[in-house]
N, C-alpha and C positions, 0 to 999 in steps of 0.2 A: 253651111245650112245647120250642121249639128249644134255649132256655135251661139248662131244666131238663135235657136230653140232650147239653149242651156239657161243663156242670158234672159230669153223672154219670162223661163218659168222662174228664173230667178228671183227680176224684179218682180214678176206675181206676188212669189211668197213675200217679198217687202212691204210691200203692199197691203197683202191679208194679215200682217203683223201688225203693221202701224193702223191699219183701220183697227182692229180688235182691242190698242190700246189709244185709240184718236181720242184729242181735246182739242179745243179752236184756241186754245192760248198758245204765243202770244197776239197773235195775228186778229184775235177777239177779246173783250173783256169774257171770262168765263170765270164760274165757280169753282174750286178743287176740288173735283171728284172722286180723288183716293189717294194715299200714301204716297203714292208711286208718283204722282203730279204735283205733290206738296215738295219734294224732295227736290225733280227737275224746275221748280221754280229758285230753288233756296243756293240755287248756283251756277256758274255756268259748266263749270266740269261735270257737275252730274249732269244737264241737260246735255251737253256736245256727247257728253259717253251715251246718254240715250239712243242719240239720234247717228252716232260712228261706229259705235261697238256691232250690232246687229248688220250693218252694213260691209262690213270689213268681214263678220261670219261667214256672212251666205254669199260676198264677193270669194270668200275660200273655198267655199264649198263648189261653186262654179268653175273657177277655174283648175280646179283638182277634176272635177269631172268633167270640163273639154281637155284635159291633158292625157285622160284616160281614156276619151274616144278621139281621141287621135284630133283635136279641130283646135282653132285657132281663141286662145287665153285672153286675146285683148278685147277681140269683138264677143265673146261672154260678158266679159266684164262690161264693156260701152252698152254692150245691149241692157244689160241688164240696171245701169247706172243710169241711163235714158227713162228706161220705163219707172224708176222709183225716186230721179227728180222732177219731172215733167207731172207723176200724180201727185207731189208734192209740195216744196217749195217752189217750183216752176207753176204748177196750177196757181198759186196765189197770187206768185208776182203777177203772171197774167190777168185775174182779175181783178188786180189792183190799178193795172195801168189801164186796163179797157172796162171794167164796170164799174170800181170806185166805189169805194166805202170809208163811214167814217168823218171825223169834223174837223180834222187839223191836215196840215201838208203829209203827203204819203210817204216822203223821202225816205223815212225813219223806219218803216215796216219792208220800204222794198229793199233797201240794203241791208234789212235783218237779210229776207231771203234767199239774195244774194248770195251774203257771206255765209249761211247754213250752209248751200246750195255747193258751196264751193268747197267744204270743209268733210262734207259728205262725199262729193268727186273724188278727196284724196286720199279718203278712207277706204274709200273701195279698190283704188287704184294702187293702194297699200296691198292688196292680198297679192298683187302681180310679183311683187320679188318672194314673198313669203310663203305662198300655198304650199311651194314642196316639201318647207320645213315638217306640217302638222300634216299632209297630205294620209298618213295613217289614218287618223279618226273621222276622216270622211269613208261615206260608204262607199262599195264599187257599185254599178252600175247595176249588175247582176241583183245587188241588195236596196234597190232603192225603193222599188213596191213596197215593201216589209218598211222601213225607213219612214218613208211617206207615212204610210198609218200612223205608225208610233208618234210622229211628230204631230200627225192631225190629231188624236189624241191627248196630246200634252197640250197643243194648244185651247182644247176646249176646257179643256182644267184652268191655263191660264184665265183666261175670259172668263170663268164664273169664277175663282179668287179673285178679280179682280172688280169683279162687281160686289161681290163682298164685302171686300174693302173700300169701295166706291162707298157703299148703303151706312158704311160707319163714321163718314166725314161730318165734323162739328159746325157751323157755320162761326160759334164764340173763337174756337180756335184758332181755323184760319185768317178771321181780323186780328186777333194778337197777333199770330203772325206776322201780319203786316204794319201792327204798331212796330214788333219788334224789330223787323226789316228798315222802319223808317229811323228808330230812336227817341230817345226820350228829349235830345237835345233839340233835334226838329221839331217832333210834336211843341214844345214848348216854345222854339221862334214862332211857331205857325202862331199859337194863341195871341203870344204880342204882337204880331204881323197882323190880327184880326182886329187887334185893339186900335192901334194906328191908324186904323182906314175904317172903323166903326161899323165893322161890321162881326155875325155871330161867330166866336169863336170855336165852338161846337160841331157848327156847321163844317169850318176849315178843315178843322181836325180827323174829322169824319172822314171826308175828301181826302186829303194826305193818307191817310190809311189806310183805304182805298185802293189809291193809284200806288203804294208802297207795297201792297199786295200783289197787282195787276203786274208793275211795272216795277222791280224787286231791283238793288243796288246793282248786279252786275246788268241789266239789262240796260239801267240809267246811263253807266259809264259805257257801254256800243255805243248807245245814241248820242253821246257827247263823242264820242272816236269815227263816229258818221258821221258828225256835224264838219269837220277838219274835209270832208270832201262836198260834199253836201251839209250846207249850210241850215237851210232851213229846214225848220221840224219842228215837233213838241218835247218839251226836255224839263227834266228836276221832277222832283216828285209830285210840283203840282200839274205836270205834264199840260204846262200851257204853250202854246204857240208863238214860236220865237223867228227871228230872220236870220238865230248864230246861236249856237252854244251857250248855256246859265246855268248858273249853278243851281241846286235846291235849291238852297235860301232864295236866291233871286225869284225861283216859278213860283214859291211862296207870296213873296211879295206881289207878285203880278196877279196870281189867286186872287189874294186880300183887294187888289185895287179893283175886279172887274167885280168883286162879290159889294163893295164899298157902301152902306149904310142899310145891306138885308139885313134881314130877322126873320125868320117864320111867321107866316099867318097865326096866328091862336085861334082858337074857338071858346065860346063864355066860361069852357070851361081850365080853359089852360091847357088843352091838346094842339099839337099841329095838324094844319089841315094839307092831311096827305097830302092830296093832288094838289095843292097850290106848290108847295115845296119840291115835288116832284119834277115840276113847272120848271122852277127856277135850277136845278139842279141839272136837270136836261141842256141848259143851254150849255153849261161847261162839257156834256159827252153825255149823249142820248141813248147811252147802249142801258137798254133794259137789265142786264145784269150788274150793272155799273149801281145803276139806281139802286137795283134791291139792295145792293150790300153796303151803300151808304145811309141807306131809309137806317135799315139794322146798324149798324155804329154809331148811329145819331140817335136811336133808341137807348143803347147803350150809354152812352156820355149824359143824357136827357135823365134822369131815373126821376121816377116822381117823388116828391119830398113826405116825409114823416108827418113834418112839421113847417109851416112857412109864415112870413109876414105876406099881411095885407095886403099891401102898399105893391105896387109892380113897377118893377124898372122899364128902361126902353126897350129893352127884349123881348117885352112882352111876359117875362116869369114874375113872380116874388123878389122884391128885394131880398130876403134873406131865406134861404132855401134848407132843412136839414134833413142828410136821407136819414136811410134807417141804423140805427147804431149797434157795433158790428163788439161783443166781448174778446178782449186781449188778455189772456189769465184775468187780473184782479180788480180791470181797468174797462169802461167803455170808451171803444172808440168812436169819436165825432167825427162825420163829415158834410162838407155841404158846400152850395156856393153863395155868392152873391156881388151883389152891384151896388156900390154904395160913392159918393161925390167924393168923400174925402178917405177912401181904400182901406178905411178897418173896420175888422168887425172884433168883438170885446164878448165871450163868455164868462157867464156867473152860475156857479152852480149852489141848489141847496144841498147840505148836507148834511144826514141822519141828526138833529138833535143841535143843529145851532139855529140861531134864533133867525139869521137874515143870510143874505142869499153872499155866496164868498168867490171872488175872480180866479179865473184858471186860463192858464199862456192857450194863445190862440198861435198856428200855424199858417200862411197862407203859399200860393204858388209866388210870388213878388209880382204882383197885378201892377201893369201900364195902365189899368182902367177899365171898363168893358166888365164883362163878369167873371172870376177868378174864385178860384177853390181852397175851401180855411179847411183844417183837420183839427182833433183836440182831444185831448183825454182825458176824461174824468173819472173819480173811484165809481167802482159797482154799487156802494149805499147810497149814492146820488137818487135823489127821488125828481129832481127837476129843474129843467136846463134851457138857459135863457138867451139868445144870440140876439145882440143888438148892434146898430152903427154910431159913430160918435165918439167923443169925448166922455161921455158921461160915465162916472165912479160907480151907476145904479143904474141896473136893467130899468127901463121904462115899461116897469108894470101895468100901467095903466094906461098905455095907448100900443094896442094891440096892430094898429098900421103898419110900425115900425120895429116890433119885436115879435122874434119869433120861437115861441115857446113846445118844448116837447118833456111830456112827461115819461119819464121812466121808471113811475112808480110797478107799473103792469107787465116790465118786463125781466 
């Protein structure tokens, strides 16, 4: 009976620990809350030591104090390993197999589970040969009132650090992160993979960074090492719905084919119409959190231009797009996109005191087609900067459709 009441308070206090630092990731799309959730996504060692280390603590603490009241070390432990998988990854699996949630096969969430589920068993199972080693720096019995406070204490200090830290999370940061999580080499197939199948590359890209955040490289590779038993799931970074295992690149492609000739709604004025895009975003995963944080990356990629041509592509933007130009010591840097039939675009800049306008090398991403991003430097005395598409030796001054002119005399 001692046993079974070491164990119960046990699992309690695991309980009131993982509540006090609970997030619904992975098991939800969720935002990062704080430091401490940035970190267990960016691995899986830090997430397993999360979710082992604290377990194996108070599985020592337990069985050091059924050895001291004399009662049985195993049934502490099961009790106590009962009560803080069954509120945990046991709750989930369970409401996955009998309530269901979500838009793709569940396979892939419940053998995360699962395997936490089982990683956590042997963690705690771990304190069985080990207790008596550390068995000193547990309290006796005698001292566990006094103990108790102190730890209740500390933990309310945790809890507010930790919402502190929560209130100081970037929303810009954690999408880099998950550019960075994805790479520059993926983001860049996603673009040509968008081009291929004619649809917004913006859009993909958003998406991929997104679910690279959500669904971060070690996570990818479980669900490709679940696929080996269970087949079906949602896999790669476009985390689309497969019958077996695919690579990134492949869920890319499969993105690109189901997204195949979107673009955003515009409005007269060249804005996206929220909720229509919303609309069409939902169909790929309706998780409200999902949405916000690609609306926001798709803000990001989107910026509105300085300066644009007339004329608008199939996108619905400006053929020739330029943002705002950013100084490099002695130099402005150009950036911009655009969509043109025959993939170039050709800068001319004036400069302080010559008579006619004089070419300067253009950069671009090496565009399949679709809309693609040029960069370009020109000197600080530049008063004004001409992007156009074509062959042509001479900006076409005079037909403002197809060229897009920004002054920088003002700035």
């Amino acid at each position: 009976m001692r046993a079974l009441v070491v164990g119960l308070l046990a699992g309690a206090f695991l309980r009131l620990f993982y509540w006090s630092v609970r997030n619904e990731w992975p098991a939800a799309y969720s935002s990062v809350q704080s430091a401490l959730e940035a970190q267990e996504r960016e691995r899986l060692s830090k997430y397993l030591l999360l979710r082992v280390a604290p377990v194996f603590l108070v599985g020592v603490f337990a069985a050091v104090t059924a050895d001291r009241l004399r009662a049985s070390t195993g049934i502490a432990l099961t009790a106590m390993l009962l009560v803080e998988v069954a509120g945990s990854n046991g709750l989930a699996a369970a409401r996955l197999l009998f309530v269901g949630r979500g838009r793709s096969p569940r396979g892939g969430l419940l053998s995360y589970h699962v395997t936490v589920a089982v990683v956590v068993v042997l963690g705690g199972l771990l304190a069985l040969p080990t207790h008596r080693f550390i068995a000193a720096a547990v309290p006796k019995p005698a001292e566990l009132p006094a103990a108790a406070w102190t730890g209740l204490f500390a933990a309310v200090l945790a809890v507010s650090a930790r919402r502190l830290v929560g209130s100081s999370t970037n929303q810009d940061r954690d999408l880099d992160r998950g550019r960075s999580d994805v790479g520059e080499d993926l983001l860049r197939y996603a673009r040509q993979a968008a081009a291929r199948q004619d649809c917004d590359a913006d859009v993909v890209e958003a998406i991929v960074t997104v679910e690279g955040l959500q669904r971060p490289r070690w996570f990818r590779r479980l669900e490709r090492l679940k696929g080996r038993v269970v087949a079906a799931g949602t896999y790669g970074v476009g985390q689309v719905s497969a019958p077996a295992p695919i690579s990134d690149e492949a869920s890319i492609d499969e993105l690109c084919r189901r997204f195949r000739g979107y673009f955003p709604a515009r409005s007269g004025y060249g804005t996206v119409r929220t909720a229509l895009f919303e609309a069409r975003v939902e169909e790929h995963n309706p998780d409200p959190v999902f949405l916000g944080l690609v609306s926001a990356e798709y803000r990001r990629l989107v910026q509105y231009p300085h300066a644009k041509s007339l004329q608008t592509a199939r996108d619905g933007r400006p053929e020739i797009e330029i943002l705002p130009p950013v100084r490099v010591k002695r130099n402005w840097q150009l950036q911009g996109t655009a969509w043109l039939p025959d993939g170039e675009v050709l800068l001319a800049a004036l400069h302080e005191g010559c008579e006619g306008p004089t070419r300067a090398e253009v950069t671009s991403d090496a565009p399949l087609g679709g809309r693609w991003r040029w960069q370009a430097e020109v000197p600080l005395n530049v008063w004004s900067v001409w992007v156009w598409g074509g062959q042509s030796p001479q900006p076409t001054l005079g037909d403002p459709n197809r060229t897009a002119q920004l002054d920088l005399s003002g700035y």
